[in-house]
C-alpha positions as a Markdown table, in Angstrom:
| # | Residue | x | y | z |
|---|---|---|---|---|
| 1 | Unk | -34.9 | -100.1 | -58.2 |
| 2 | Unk | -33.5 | -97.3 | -56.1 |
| 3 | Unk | -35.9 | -94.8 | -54.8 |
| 4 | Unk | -34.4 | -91.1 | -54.2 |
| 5 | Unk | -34.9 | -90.1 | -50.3 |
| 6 | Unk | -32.7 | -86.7 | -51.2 |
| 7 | Unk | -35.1 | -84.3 | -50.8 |
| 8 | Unk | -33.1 | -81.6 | -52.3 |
| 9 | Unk | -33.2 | -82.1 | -55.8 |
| 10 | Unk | -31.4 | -79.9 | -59.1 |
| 11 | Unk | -34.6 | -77.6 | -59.6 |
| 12 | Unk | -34.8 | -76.7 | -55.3 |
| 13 | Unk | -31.0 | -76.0 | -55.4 |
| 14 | Unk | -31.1 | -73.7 | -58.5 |
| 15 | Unk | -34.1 | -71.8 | -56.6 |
| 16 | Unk | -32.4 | -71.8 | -52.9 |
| 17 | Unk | -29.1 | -70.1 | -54.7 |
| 18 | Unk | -31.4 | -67.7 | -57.3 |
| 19 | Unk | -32.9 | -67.0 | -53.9 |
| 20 | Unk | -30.2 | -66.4 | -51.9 |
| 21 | Unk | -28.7 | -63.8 | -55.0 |
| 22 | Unk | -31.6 | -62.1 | -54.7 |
| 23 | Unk | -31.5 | -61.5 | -50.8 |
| 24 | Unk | -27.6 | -60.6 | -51.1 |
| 25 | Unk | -28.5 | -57.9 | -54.0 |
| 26 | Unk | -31.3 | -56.6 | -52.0 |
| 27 | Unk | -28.8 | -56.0 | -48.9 |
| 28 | Unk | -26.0 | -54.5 | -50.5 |
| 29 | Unk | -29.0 | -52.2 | -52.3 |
| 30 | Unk | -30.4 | -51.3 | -49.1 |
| 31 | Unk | -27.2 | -50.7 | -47.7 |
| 32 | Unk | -25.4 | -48.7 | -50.2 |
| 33 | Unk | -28.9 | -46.2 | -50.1 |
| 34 | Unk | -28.9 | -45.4 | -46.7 |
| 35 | Unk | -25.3 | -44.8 | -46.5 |
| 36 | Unk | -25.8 | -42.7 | -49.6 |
| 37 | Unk | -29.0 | -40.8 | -48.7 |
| 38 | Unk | -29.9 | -41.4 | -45.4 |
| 39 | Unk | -27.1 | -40.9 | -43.3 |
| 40 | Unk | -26.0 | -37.7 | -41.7 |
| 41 | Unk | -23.1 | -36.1 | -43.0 |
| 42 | Unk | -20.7 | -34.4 | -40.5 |
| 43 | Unk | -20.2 | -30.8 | -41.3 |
| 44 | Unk | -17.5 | -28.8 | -39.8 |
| 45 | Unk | -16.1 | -26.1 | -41.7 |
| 46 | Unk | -14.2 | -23.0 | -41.1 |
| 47 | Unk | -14.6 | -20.7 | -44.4 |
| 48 | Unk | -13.1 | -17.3 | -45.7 |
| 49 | Unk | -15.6 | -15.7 | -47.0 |
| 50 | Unk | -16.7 | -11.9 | -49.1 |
| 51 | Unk | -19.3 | -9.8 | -48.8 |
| 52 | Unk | -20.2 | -7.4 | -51.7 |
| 53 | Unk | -22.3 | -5.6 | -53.5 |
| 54 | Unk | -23.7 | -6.8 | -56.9 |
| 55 | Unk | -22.3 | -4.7 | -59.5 |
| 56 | Unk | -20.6 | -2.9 | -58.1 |
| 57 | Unk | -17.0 | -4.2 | -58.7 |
| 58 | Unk | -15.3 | -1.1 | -55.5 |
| 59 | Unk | -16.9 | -3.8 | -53.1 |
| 60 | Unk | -15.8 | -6.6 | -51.3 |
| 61 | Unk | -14.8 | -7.1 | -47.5 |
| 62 | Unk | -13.5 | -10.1 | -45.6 |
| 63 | Unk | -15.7 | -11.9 | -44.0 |
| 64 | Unk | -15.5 | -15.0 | -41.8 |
| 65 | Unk | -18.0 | -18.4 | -41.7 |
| 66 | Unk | -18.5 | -21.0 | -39.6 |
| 67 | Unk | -20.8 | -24.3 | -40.6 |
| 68 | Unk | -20.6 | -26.8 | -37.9 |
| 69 | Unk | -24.0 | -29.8 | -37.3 |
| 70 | Unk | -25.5 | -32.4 | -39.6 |
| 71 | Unk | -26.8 | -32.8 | -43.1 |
| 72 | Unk | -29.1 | -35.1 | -44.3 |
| 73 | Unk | -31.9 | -36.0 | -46.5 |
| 74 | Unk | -35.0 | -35.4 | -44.8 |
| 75 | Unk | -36.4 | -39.0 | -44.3 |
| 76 | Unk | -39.0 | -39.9 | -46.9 |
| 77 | Unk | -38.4 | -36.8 | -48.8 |
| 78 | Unk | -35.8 | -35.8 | -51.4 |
| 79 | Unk | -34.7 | -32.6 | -49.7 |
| 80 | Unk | -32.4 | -32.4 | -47.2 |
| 81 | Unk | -31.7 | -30.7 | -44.1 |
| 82 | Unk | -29.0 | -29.1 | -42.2 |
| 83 | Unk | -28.8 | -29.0 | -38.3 |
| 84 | Unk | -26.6 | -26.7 | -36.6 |
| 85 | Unk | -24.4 | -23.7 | -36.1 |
| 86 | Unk | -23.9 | -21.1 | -38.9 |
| 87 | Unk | -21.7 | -18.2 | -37.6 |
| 88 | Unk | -20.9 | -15.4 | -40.0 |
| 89 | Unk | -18.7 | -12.6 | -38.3 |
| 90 | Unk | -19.1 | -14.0 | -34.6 |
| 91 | Unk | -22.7 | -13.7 | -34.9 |
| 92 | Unk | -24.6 | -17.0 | -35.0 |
| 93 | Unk | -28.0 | -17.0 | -37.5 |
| 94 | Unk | -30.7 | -19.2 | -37.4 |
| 95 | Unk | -33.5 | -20.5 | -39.6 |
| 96 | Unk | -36.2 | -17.9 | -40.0 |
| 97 | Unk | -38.2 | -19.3 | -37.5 |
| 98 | Unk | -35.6 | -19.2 | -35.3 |
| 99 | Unk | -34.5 | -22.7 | -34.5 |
| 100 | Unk | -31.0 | -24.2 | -36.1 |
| 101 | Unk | -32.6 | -26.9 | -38.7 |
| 102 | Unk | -32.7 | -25.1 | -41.9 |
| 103 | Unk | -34.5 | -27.0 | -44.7 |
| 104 | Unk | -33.3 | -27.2 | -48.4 |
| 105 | Unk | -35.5 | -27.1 | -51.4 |
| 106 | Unk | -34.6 | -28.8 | -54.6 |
| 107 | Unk | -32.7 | -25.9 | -55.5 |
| 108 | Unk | -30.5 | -25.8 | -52.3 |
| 109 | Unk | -31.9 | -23.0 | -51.7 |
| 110 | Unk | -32.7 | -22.2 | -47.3 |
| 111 | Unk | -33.4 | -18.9 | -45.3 |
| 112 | Unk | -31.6 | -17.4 | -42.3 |
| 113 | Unk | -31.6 | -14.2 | -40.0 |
| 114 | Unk | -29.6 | -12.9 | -37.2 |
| 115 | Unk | -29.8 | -10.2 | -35.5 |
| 116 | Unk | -27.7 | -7.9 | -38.3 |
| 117 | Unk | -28.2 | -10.5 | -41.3 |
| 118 | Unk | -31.4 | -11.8 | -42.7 |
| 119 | Unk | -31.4 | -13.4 | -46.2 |
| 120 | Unk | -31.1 | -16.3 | -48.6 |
| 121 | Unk | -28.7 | -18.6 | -49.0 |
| 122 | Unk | -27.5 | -21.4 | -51.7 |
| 123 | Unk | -25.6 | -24.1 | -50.7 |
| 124 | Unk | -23.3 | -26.8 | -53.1 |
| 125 | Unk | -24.4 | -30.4 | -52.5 |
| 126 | Unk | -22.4 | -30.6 | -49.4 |
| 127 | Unk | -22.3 | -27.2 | -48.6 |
| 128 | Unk | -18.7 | -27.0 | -49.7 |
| 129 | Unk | -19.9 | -23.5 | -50.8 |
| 130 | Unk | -22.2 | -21.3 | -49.9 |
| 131 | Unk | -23.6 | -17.4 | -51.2 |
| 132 | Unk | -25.7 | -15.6 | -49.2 |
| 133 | Unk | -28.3 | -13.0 | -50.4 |
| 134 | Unk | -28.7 | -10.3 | -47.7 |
| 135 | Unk | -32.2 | -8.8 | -48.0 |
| 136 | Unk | -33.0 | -4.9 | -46.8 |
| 137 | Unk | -35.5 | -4.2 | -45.0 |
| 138 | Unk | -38.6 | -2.5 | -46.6 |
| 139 | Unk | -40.9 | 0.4 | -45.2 |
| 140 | Unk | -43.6 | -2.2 | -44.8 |
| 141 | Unk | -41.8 | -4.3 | -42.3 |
| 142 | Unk | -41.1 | -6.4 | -45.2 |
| 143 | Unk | -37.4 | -7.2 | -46.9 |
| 144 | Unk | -36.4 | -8.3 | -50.3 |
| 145 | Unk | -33.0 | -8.4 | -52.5 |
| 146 | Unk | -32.3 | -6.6 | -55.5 |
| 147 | Unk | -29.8 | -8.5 | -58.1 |
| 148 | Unk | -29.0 | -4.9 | -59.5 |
| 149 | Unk | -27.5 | -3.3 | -56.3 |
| 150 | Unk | -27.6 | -6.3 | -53.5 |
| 151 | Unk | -25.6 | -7.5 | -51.1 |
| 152 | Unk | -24.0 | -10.7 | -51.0 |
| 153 | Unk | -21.8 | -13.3 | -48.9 |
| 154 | Unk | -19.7 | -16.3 | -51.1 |
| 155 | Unk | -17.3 | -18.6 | -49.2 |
| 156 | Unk | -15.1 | -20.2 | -49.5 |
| 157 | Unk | -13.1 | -17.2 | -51.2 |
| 158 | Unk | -10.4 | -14.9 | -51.5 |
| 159 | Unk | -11.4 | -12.0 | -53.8 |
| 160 | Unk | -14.6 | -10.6 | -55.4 |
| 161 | Unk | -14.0 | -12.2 | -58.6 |
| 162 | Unk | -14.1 | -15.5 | -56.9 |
| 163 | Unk | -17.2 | -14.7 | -54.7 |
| 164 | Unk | -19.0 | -14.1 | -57.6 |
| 165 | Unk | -18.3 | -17.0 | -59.8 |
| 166 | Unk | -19.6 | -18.8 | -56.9 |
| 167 | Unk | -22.6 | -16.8 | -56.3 |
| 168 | Unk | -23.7 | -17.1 | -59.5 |
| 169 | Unk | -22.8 | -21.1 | -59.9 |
| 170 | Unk | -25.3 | -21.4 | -56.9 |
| 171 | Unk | -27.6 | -18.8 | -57.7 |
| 172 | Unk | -28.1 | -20.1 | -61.2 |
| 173 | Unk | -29.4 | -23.6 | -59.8 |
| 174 | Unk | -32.6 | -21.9 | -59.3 |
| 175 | Unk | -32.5 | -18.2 | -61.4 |
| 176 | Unk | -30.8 | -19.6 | -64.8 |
| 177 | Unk | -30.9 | -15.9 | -66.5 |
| 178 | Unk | -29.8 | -14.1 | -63.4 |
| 179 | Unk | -25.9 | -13.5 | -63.9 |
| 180 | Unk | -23.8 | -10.8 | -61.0 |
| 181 | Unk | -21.3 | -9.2 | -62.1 |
């Protein structure tokens, strides 16, 4: 009679490699999320850019941008994050509260302010585009945007036309009815 010293037997191997499948899965998982989500994506872009004025169709001035830093997904959140230089004109803005990280809501929506600009601004998921909503300032120290006679920034562009299709492409992430013209 032979007695069997293997101790590795049909059932243990089947586990070991369901095992090992499992592992491999969870790896490439992992991996493919964090280079997905989780890592910073270099930003360094040069746009042409208009400014104009909603509705009002005799508007529309060249303008130049500059988006150079870092954006992410803030960790353990779904939003992300941008950190770094946005230059419109020369003249570098910063995040309302005056540092250069600008956080994005689920709408893509952040803030900014220089010393001549103060507004908000949409961006396209990897801020391939941008339109910027200048607010005025109010007589209560306040400011605020009007949609019927506003201001506006949209890179990257050539002519009004095209600044406004991509105003209101971003714009309507958030505002669905709200349509420039």
């Amino acid at each position: 009679m032979a007695i069997n010293t293997n101790p590795l037997t049909k059932k243990s191997i089947k586990t070991i490699i369901v095992i090992t499948v499992l592992i491999i899965f969870m790896v490439i998982y992992v991996y493919n999320y964090n280079q997905t989500y989780n890592i910073g994506h270099e930003i360094n872009y040069t746009f042409d850019g208009i400014r104009y004025q909603a509705n009002n169709i005799n508007t529309g001035s060249p303008v130049k941008i500059t988006i150079n830093g870092v954006y992410e997904k803030e960790y353990g959140s779904k939003y992300y994050i941008f950190e770094g230089d946005i230059t419109i004109d020369g003249e570098v803005c910063s995040f309302v509260s005056g540092n250069n990280i600008y956080p994005f809501n689920e709408d893509n929506l952040s803030s900014l302010k220089s010393n001549s600009i103060n507004g908000n601004f949409f961006i396209s998921d990897k801020m391939e585009e941008i339109t910027i909503m200048l607010s005025t300032p109010t007589q209560d120290g306040g400011s605020r945007f009007s949609y019927k006679d506003g201001w506006l920034i949209s890179a990257p562009c050539k002519s009004r036309s095209e600044a406004v299709e991509i105003s209101n492409k971003l714009i309507q992430q958030k505002y669905k009815n709200i349509n420039i013209k």
